[in-house]
C-alpha angles and dihedrals in degrees: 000000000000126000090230097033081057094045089053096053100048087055093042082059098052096042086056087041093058092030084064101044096045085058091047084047099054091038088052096048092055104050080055103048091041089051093040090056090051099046087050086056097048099044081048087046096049093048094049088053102044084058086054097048093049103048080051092245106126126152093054103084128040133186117264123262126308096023136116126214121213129174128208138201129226108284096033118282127126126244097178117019117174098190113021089200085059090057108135114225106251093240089064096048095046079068085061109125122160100280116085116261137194131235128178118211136177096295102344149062135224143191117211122192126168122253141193086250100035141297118327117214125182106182134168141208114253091197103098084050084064100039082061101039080056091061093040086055096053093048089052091046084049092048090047088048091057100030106054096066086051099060090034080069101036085050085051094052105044082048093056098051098039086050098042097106099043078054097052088045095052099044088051089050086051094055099051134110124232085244089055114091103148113137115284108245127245132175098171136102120298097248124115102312088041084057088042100055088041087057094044094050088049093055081044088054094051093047086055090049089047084048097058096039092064093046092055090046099053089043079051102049091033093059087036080067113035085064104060091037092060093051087043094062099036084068095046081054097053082046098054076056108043111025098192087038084142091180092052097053089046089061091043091061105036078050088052086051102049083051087054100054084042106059086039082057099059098043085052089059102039083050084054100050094043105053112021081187122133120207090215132220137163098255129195094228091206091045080059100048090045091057095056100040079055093069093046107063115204095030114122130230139207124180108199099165123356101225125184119221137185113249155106113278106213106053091043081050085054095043094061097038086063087051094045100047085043095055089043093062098037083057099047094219132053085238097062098065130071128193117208118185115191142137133237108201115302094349122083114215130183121183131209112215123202132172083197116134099278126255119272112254087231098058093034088089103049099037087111100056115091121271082014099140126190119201090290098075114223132155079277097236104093098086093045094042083051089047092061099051094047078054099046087052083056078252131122141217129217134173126208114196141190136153107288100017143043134189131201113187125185118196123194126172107264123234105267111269098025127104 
């Protein structure tokens, strides 16, 4: 069933509902306004008549118009009795005092009131109230009848267009393709569905930037490794053909090797993008340092502070190790690059050090994004997979250049107390 077919009916449902009461309402009001006016006028009635009765000037004053009289003796029978299907039981009258009472009785109503000579009753007949609320019941039934249909359309209508854009939004989402993914257009009122279909665009606009994302990553990785495995096969080739061909074997493996940094490289990344997690330890920020620098021989070292920090080792491992085999090779030599780990307050800092040629201003912005290379060559990847991790530690990572030296410096929030 239909959002807006069950809409309707729900407030079809409602609109009869109260239809109905508002008719039971007025028909109950009436029979009680009708029976408390003549209650009012017996009780007044009865009063009026008692005084009468009692002063010993009867015959004056008469009840208005439609009421009995009846008079009853002292134990309850009546000595004058208007209208005998109006008689009161005498165990109700032997309860007469002087005030005025009520008494309710099969299609009448009475009110009683102690005398000098008896019990006064003036009583009428309720008949002719029904007789009326009968005709009123038949024209409400009649209303209902006509009215109903009329507020069943006016209920469709006003769904419809209240529900018009919701409509528009989800028959453009029903003829889309799974490729499309423009914004859904809406033209309503900002309330819940205008915040709905924002919301939904956004996440639209962030499947297209993912999209594309993934479009530019595999053209990137595609062309990363077209070019290696070309040069791959053009030494096997020169291999098929010259079997001791020592300098061609050397170039096939140098060229293995730089695939296989490569392709560590992007899962690195994609392993980055998709879990921003961190597995944390206390770390000794110069232990750490110290381990890497040991697999770079020649690299120096100076420990200014030894700041812990709370993070996950082996990616901070792999972090500097990034920093360190780019400035390597940036340097040209082991010797030419330093590594200085301290702490500024609350913040841990270590620095990568390089007398390398500089890195040219143009590609200084972009040396974080992937496949972005500086004069040192490289898959590219190393200083993007590092940034992440700096990011992933709520750190950050920031490089200054100029010709003759270069500095990387990553900063992560120290463990309290240290420093």
């Amino acid at each position: 069933m239909r959002y807006t077919t069950r809409l309707t009916l729900v407030f079809g449902l409602i609109w009869a509902l109260m239809l109905a009461l508002s008719l039971l309402g007025i028909y109950g009001a009436l029979r009680a306004g009708l029976e408390g006016r003549i209650v009012r006028q017996l009780l007044d009635d009865a009063g009026a008549l008692a005084e009468l009765y009692n002063s010993g000037t009867t015959g004056q004053v008469r009840p208005t118009g439609g009421t009995a009289v009846a008079l009853y003796d002292g134990s309850g029978l009546p000595f004058l009795l208007d209208e005998p299907q109006h008689r009161i039981p005498a165990e109700v009258l032997t309860q007469a005092d002087e005030g005025p009472q009520l008494y309710r009785g099969p299609g009448f109503v009475a009110a009683y009131v102690a005398t000098s000579i008896g019990v006064l009753a003036v009583s009428q007949d309720l008949g002719f109230i029904d007789r009326l609320l009968e005709q009123v019941a038949q024209v409400a039934v009649l209303i209902f009848l006509l009215t109903l249909p009329l507020g069943w359309l006016l209920v469709r209508v006003g769904v419809g267009w209240a529900n018009r854009p919701l409509v528009r939004a989800a028959e453009e989402v029903a003829r889309r393709k799974g490729a499309d993914l423009s914004p859904i257009p809406y033209d309503g009122p900002t309330d819940e569905l205008g915040r709905i279909v924002a919301r939904f665009n956004d996440l639209l606009a962030e499947l297209r930037d993912a999209r594309e994302r993934e479009r530019v990553f595999l053209a990137e990785v595609s062309h990363e490794l077209r070019t290696p495995l070309t040069v791959l096969a053009g030494y096997l080739e020169r291999l098929r053909k010259h079997p001791g061909d020592d300098e061609a074997l050397a170039g096939a493996e140098r060229t293995a090797r730089h695939l296989t940094r490569l392709v560590g490289d992007l899962l690195a990344l994609a392993r980055g993008e998709a879990e921003r997690t961190v597995n944390p330890h206390i770390v000794d920020l110069a232990e750490l340092a110290r381990g890497v620098v040991a697999g770079f021989p020649g690299v120096g070292l100076e420990v200014r502070a030894a700041p812990e920090v709370l993070g996950d080792p082996d990616r901070l491992i792999q972090l500097l190790r990034n920093l360190v085999a780019n400035a390597a090779r940036a340097a040209g030599r082991a010797e030419g690059v330093r590594v200085v780990v301290g702490a500024d307050g609350d913040t841990a800092w270590v620095e990568v050090h390089d007398d390398g040629p500089g890195i040219d201003p143009e590609v200084l912005p972009h040396l974080f994004e992937r496949f972005a290379r500086g004069p040192e060559g490289g898959t590219g990847l190393g200083l993007a997979i590092a940034k992440q991790i700096a990011e992933a530690h709520e750190g950050r990572i920031t490089v200054r250049s100029q010709p003759g030296r270069t500095v990387f410096r990553v900063e992560l929030p120290g463990l309290e107390g240290e420093g």
